[in-house]
C-alpha positions in Angstrom: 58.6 -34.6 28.1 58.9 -34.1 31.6 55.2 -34.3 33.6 56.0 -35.7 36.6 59.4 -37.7 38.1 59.4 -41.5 38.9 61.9 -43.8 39.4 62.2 -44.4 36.0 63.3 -40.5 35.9 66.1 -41.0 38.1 67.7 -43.7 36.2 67.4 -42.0 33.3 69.1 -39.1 34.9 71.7 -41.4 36.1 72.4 -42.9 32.6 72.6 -39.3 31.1 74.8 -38.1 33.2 77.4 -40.8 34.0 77.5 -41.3 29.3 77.9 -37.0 29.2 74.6 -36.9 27.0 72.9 -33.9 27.1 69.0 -33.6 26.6 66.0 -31.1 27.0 63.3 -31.5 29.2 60.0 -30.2 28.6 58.5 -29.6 31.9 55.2 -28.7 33.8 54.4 -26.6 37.0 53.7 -29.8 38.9 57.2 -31.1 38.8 58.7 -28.0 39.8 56.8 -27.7 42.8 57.2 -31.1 43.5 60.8 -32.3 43.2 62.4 -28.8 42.8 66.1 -30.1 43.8 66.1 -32.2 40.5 64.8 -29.7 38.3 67.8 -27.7 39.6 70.2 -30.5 38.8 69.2 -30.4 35.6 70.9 -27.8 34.2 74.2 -28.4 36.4 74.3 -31.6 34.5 74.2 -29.9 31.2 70.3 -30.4 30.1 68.4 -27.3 28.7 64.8 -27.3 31.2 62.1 -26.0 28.5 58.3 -24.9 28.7 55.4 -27.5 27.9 52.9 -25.1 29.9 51.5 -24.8 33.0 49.6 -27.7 32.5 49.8 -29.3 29.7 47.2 -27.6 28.2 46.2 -28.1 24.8 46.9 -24.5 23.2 45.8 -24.8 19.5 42.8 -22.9 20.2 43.4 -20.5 23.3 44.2 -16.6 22.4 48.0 -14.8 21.9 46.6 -13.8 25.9 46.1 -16.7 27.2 49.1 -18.6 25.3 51.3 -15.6 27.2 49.9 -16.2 30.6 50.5 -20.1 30.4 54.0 -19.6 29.1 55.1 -16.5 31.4 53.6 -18.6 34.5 55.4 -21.5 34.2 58.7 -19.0 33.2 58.0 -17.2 36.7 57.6 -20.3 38.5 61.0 -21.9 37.6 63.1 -18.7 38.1 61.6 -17.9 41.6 62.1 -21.6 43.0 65.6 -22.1 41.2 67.1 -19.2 40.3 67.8 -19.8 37.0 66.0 -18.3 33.5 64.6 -21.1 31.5 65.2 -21.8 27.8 63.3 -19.9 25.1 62.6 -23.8 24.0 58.7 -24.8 23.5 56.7 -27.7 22.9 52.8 -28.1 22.1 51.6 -30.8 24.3 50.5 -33.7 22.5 52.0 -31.8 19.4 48.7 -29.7 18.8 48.9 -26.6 17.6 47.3 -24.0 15.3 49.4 -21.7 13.0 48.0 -19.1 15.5 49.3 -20.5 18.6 52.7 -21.0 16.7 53.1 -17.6 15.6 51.7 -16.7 19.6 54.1 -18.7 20.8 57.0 -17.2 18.7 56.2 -13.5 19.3 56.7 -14.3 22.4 60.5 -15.2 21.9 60.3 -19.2 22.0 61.4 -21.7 19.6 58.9 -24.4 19.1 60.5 -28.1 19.1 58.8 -31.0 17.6 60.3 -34.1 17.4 61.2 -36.3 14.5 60.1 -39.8 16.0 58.4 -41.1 18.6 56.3 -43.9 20.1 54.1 -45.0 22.7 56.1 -45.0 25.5 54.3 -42.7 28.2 51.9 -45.2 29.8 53.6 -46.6 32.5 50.5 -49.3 32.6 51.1 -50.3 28.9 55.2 -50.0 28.2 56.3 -51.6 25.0 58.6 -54.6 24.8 62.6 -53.4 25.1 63.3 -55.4 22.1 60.7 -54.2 20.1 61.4 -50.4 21.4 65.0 -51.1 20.9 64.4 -51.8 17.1 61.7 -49.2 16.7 63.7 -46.2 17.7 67.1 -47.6 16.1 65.1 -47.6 12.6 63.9 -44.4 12.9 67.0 -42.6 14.0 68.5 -40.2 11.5 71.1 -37.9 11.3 69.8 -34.4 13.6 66.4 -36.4 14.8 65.1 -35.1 17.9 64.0 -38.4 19.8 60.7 -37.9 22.0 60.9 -40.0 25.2 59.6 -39.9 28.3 61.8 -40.5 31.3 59.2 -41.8 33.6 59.1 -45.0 31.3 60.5 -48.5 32.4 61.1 -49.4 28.8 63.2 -46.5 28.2 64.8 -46.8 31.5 66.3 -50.3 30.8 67.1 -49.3 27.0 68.7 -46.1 27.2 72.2 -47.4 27.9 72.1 -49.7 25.2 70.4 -47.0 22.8 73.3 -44.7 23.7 76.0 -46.8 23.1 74.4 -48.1 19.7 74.1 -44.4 18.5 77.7 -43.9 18.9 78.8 -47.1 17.2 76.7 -45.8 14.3 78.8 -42.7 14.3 76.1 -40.5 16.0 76.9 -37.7 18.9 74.7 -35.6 21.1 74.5 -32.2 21.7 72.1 -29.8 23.1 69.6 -28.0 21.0 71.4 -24.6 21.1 74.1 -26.0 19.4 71.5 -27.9 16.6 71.1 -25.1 15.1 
C-alpha cells in the first residue's frame, strides 16, 4: 500500500527492480500528484499500480454512487497524468469493507485483493525490530500469500533483500497478480 513515497520507497524500488520481483502497488491521489514520474516507472519496471481510493477512505458504508465516484476519480487521475489505464485491482483501506461495498466494488469491474499476512509496519515513528520482522513474515509465508507491506517503512527497506533471497532458497518465486490467478 502505497500512500505517499519516502526514501524508504526508493530503496524499495531499487531492491525490486535490480532482484526482477514484481509487486502491486495500491495507491492514492496524493502520490500521483506528488511524485508522478515514479508512479510512471512503475509499471515500466513490471509492477501492476492498483486503486486504494482517492483517499483512503473507509468505504464499508458509503453507497454503489459514491464507491463509483471514489474509484473512477482516482482511475481518471492516473490515466490523465501518465497515460496509462490502471489495473482492475482493488483494496479496502484498512481492509474494511461491507458485503455491499464488495459487490459495489465488483460491478464496477475490479478485483478486490486482501492480503494473507501482514504486520505493523506502517508507522514510520514505531518500526518493528528487523530481526523480529524478519522472523515474523518468514513464518507466515505460504505457498500463493500475498504479503502486505508498506514501502515507506525503514524496517522493510533494510529487510527486503534478505526476505527475497530467503524466499527463493525456500523454493518460492514471484509473479504479478495477473498471472496468480
Amino acid at each position: 500500500d502505497l500512500g505517499y513515497i519516502n526514501d524508504n520507497t526508493i530503496k524499495i524500488l531499487n531492491v525490486l527492480k535490480g532482484e526482477n520481483v514484481p509487486s502491486a502497488f495500491f495507491i492514492l491521489d496524493n502520490v500521483i500528484l506528488k511524485n508522478t514520474d515514479i508512479i510512471q516507472s512503475l509499471t515500466d519496471d513490471g509492477h501492476i499500480v492498483c486503486n486504494h481510493t482517492k483517499n483512503h477512505k473507509n468505504l464499508s458504508n458509503s453507497s454503489k454512487e459514491e464507491i463509483a465516484e471514489n474509484l473512477s476519480r482516482l482511475e481518471k487521475l492516473y490515466e490523465e497524468k501518465t497515460g496509462k489505464v490502471m489495473s482492475k485491482y482493488f483494496r479496502f483501506p484498512e481492509g474494511k469493507y461491507s458485503e455491499e461495498a464488495l459487490s459495489a466494488v465488483c460491478n464496477l469491474g475490479y478485483k478486490t485483493v486482501f492480503w494473507s499476512f501482514a504486520y505493523d509496519d506502517w508507522d514510520n515513528g514505531r518500526q518493528p525490530n528487523p530481526k523480529k520482522a524478519i522472523k515474523k513474515v518468514l513464518d507466515n509465508t505460504r505457498n500463493g500469500a500475498i504479503i502486505l507491506l508498506h514501502p515507506t517503512s525503514r524496517t522493510n527497506a533494510e529487510i527486503l533483500p534478505y526476505l527475497i533471497k530467503e524466499w527463493r532458497r525456500m523454493g518460492y518465486s514471484f509473479d504479478t497478480l495477473d498471472n496468480l490467478g
